[in-house]
NUVEXFI-480396 format. One line per 5 residues: number of its first residue (from 1); their letters; for each residue x, y, z of N, C-alpha, C. Coordinates in steps of 0.05 Angstrom, whole numbers, m for minus. Layout:
<sites>
NUM = a = X:Y:Z:X:Y:Z:X:Y:Z ~ ...
</sites>
This chain:
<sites>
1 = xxxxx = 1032:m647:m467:1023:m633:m491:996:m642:m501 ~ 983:m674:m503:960:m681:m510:938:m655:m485 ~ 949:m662:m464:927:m653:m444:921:m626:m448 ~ 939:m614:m460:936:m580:m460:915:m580:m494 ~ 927:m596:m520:910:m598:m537:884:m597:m535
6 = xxxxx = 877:m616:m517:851:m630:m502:829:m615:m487 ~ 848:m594:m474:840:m575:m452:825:m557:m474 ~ 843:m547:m497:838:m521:m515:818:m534:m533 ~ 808:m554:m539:792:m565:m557:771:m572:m543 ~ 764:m571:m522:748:m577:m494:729:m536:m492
11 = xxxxx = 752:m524:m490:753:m499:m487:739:m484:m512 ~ 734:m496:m534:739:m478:m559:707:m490:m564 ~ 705:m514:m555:672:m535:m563:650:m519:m545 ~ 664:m511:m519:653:m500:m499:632:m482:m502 ~ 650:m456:m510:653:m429:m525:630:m428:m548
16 = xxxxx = 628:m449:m574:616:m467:m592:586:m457:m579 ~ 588:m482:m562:555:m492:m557:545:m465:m536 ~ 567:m454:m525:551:m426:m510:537:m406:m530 ~ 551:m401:m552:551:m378:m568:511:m390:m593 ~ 526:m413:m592:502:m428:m608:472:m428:m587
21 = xxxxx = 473:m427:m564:449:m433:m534:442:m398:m544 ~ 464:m378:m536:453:m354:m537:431:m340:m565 ~ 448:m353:m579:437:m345:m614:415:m352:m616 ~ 396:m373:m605:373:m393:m600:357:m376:m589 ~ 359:m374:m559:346:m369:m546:342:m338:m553
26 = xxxxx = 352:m310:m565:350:m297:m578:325:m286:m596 ~ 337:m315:m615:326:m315:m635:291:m321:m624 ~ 295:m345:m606:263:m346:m599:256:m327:m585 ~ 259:m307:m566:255:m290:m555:238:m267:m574 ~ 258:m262:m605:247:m246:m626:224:m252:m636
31 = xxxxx = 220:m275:m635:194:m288:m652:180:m288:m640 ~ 173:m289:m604:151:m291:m591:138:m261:m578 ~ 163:m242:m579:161:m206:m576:173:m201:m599 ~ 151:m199:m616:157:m176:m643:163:m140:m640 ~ 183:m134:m650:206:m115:m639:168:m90:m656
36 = xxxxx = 168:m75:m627:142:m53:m644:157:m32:m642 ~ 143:m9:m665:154:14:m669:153:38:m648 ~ 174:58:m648:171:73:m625:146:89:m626 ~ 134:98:m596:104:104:m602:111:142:m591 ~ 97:155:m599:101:182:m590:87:185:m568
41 = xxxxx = 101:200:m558:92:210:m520:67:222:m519 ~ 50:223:m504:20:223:m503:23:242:m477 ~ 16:269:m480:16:296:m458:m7:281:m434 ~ 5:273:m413:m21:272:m389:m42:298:m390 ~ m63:281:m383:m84:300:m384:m85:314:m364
46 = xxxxx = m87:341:m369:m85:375:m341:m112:375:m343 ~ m122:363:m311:m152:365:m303:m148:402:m294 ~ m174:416:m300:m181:442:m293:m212:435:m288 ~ m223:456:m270:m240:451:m252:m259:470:m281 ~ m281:461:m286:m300:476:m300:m328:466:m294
51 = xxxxx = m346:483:m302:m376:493:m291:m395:474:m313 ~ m416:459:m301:m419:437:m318:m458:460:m311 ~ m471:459:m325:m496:469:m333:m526:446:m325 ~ m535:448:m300:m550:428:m301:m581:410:m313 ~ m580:440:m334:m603:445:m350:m594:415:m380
56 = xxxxx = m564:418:m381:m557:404:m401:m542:370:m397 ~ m534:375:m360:m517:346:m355:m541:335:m338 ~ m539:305:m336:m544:294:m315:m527:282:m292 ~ m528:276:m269:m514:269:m253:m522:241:m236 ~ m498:223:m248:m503:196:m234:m490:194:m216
61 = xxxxx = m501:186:m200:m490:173:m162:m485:141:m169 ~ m467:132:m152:m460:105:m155:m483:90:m135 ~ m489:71:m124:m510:55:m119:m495:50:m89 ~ m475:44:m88:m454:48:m58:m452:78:m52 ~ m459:88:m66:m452:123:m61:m424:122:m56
66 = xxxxx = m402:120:m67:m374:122:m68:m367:151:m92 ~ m381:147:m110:m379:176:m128:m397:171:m138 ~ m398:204:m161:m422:214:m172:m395:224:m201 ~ m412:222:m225:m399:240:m244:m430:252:m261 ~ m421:279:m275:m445:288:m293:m434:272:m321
71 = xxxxx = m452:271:m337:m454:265:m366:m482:281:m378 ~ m472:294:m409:m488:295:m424:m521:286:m428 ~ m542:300:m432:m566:291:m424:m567:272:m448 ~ m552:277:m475:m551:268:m495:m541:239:m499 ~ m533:235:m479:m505:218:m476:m525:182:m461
76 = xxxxx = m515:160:m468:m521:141:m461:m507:122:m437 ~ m528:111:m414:m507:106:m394:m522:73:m389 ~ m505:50:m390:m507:19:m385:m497:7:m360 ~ m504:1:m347:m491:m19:m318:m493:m45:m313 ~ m475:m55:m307:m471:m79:m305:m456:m93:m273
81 = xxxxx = m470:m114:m264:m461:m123:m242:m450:m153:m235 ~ m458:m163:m254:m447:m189:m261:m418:m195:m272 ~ m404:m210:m256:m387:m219:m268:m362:m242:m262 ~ m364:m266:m283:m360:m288:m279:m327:m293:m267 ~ m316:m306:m246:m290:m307:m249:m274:m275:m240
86 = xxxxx = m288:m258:m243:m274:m234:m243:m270:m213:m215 ~ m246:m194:m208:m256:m175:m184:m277:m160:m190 ~ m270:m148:m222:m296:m132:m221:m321:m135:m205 ~ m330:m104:m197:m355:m117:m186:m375:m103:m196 ~ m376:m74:m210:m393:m64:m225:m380:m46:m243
91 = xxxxx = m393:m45:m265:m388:m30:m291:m412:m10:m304 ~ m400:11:m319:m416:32:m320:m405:56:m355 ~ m422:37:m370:m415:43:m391:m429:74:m409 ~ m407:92:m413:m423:120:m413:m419:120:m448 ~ m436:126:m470:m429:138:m494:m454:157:m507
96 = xxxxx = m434:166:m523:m457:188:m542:m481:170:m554 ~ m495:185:m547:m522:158:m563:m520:171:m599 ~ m523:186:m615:m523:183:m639:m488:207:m639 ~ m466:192:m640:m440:215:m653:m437:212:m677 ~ m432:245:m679:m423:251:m705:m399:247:m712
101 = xxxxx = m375:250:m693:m356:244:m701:m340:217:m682 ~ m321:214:m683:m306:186:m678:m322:188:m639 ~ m332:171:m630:m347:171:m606:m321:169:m590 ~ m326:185:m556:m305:177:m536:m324:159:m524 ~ m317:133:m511:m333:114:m493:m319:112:m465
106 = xxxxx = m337:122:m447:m318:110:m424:m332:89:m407 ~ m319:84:m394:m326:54:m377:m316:55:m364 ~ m326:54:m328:m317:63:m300:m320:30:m292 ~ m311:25:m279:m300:1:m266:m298:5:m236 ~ m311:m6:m219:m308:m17:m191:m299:m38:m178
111 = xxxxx = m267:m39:m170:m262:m71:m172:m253:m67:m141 ~ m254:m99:m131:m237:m105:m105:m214:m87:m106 ~ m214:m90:m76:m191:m70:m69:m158:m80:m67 ~ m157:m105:m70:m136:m124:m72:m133:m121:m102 ~ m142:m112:m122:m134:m117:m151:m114:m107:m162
116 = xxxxx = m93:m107:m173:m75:m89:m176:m69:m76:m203 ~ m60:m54:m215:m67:m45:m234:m64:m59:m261 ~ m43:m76:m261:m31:m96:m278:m61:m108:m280 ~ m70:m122:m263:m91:m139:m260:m114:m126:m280 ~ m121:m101:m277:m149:m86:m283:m139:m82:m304
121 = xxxxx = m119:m77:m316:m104:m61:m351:m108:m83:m368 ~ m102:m109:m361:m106:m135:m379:m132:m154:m372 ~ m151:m139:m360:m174:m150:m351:m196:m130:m369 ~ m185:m107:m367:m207:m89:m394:m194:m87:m422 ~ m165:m86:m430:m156:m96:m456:m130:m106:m454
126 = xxxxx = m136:m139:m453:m114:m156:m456:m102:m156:m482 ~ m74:m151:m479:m49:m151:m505:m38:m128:m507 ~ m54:m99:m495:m41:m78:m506:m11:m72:m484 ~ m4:m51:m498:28:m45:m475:25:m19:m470 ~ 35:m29:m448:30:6:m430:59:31:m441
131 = xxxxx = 46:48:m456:56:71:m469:74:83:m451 ~ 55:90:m425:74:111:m401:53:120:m369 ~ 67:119:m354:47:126:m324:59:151:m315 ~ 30:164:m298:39:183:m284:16:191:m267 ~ 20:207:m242:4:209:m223:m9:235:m238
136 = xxxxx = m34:229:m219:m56:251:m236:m72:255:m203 ~ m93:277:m195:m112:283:m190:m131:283:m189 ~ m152:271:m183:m185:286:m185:m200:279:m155 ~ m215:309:m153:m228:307:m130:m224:303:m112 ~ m195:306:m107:m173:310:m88:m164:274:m70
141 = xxxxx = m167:261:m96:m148:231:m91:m137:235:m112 ~ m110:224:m108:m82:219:m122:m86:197:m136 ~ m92:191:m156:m89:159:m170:m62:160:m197 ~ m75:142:m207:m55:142:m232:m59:145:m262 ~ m52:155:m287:m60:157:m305:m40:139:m325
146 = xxxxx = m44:115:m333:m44:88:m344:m50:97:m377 ~ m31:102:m395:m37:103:m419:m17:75:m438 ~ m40:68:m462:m37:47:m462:m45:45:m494 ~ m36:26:m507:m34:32:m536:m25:7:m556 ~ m46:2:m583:m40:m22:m590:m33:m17:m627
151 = xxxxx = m6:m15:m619:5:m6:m650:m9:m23:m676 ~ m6:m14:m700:m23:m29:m720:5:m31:m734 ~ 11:m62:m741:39:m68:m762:27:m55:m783 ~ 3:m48:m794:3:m44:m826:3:m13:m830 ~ 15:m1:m804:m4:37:m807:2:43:m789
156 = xxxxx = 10:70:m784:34:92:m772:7:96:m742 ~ m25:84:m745:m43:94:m731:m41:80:m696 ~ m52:88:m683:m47:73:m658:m81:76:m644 ~ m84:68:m637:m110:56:m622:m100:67:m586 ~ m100:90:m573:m102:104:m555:m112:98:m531
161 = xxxxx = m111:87:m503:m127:91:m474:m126:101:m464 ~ m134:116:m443:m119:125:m421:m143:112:m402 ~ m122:108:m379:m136:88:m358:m135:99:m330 ~ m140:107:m315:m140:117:m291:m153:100:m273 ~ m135:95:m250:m142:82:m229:m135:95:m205
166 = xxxxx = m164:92:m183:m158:110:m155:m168:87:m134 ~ m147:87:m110:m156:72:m97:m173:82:m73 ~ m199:72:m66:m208:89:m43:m204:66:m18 ~ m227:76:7:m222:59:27:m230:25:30 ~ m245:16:6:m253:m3:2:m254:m21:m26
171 = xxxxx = m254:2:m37:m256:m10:m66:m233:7:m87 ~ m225:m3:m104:m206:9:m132:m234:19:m148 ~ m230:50:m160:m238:52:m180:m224:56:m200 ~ m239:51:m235:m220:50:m254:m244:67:m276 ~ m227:94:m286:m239:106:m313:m221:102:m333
176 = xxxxx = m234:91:m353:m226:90:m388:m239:110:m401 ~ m223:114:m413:m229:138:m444:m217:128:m471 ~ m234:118:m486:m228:101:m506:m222:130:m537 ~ m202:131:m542:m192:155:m562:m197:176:m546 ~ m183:180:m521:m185:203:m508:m161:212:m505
181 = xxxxx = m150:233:m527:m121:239:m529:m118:258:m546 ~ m99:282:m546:m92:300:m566:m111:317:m572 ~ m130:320:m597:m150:330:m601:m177:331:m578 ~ m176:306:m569:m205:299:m550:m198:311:m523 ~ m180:326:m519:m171:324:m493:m187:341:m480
186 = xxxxx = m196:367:m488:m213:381:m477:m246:370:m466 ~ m260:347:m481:m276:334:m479:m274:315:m450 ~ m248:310:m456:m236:296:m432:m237:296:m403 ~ m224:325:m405:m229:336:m387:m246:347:m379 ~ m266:354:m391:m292:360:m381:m311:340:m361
191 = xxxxx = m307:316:m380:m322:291:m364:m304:285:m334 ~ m279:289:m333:m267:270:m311:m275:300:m289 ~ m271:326:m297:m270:344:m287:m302:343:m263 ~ m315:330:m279:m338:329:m263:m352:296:m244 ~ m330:291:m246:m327:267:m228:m313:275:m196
196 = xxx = m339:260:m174:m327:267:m143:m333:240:m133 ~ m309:238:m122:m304:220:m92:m316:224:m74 ~ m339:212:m64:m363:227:m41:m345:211:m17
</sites>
């Protein structure tokens, strides 16, 4: 009779310190992933092929000759080849030189071909969480469209990416569209529309 006492008081302490380990580790789990609010679904962007005017775009070739996209004559373009620690190996920063309204920025990325998308998503904005993926099109390579989004605790607003990555025979490329969503989408698609894989 002591041993069966023994057993059940053995049994019951057990139970105790399991239930107390789970509640812990929980609890820390909560505090270090703050529970975020659900985010609304973001329509992938439907590339359509449209007629770009060469009186009004210009057209940049990459320096490897890997692609060419048009941009705006209006429009401002930055490159960069340096970079410390990183795959990246060149960057190519496109924006409106004076906008009137909320600016789209994009930034094309050429990275090693070993990089993987994880790698390039927290290498151009570390912290945010990926919203939703899906395969996309252009210029007849298959890549991926990476949307990605950094909720604000104080406001219903969300801060928007969409990230596209295509891998070619040597190198990963990567397009950002910084508030390129919903309203902007037509803009959107204009610019990616005129992007080729030479």
């Amino acid at each position: 009779m002591p041993r069966l006492k023994l057993k059940i008081l053995f049994f019951l302490t057990f139970i105790s310190l399991l239930f107390t380990f789970i509640f812990y580790n929980s609890h820390l789990y909560s505090s270090r992933h703050p529970f975020l609010p659900p985010s609304p679904k973001i329509s992938p962007l439907n590339l359509t092929p449209v007629t770009l005017n060469s009186k009004t775009y210009h057209q940049y070739l990459s320096p490897d000759k890997q692609f060419s996209f048009y941009y705006p004559k209006n429009w401002q373009i930055k490159t960069a080849d340096s970079f410390n620690n990183s795959p990246r190996l060149l960057q190519i920063l496109v924006t409106e030189a004076n906008p009137k309204q909320l600016p789209i920025h994009w930034n094309i990325g050429l990275w090693q071909f070993t990089t993987t998308d994880d790698q390039i998503a927290e290498n151009l904005y570390p912290g945010l969480v990926t919203l939703q993926q899906s395969n996309i099109y252009l210029s007849n390579h298959q890549g991926k469209e990476i949307i990605l989004h950094s909720p604000s605790p104080q406001s219903d607003d969300q801060i928007i990416y969409r990230l596209f990555i295509f891998r070619l025979n040597q190198n990963t490329i990567s397009i950002t569209g910084k508030y390129c969503h919903q309203t902007n989408d037509n803009q959107c698609n204009q610019f990616l529309s005129g992007f080729n894989f030479l």
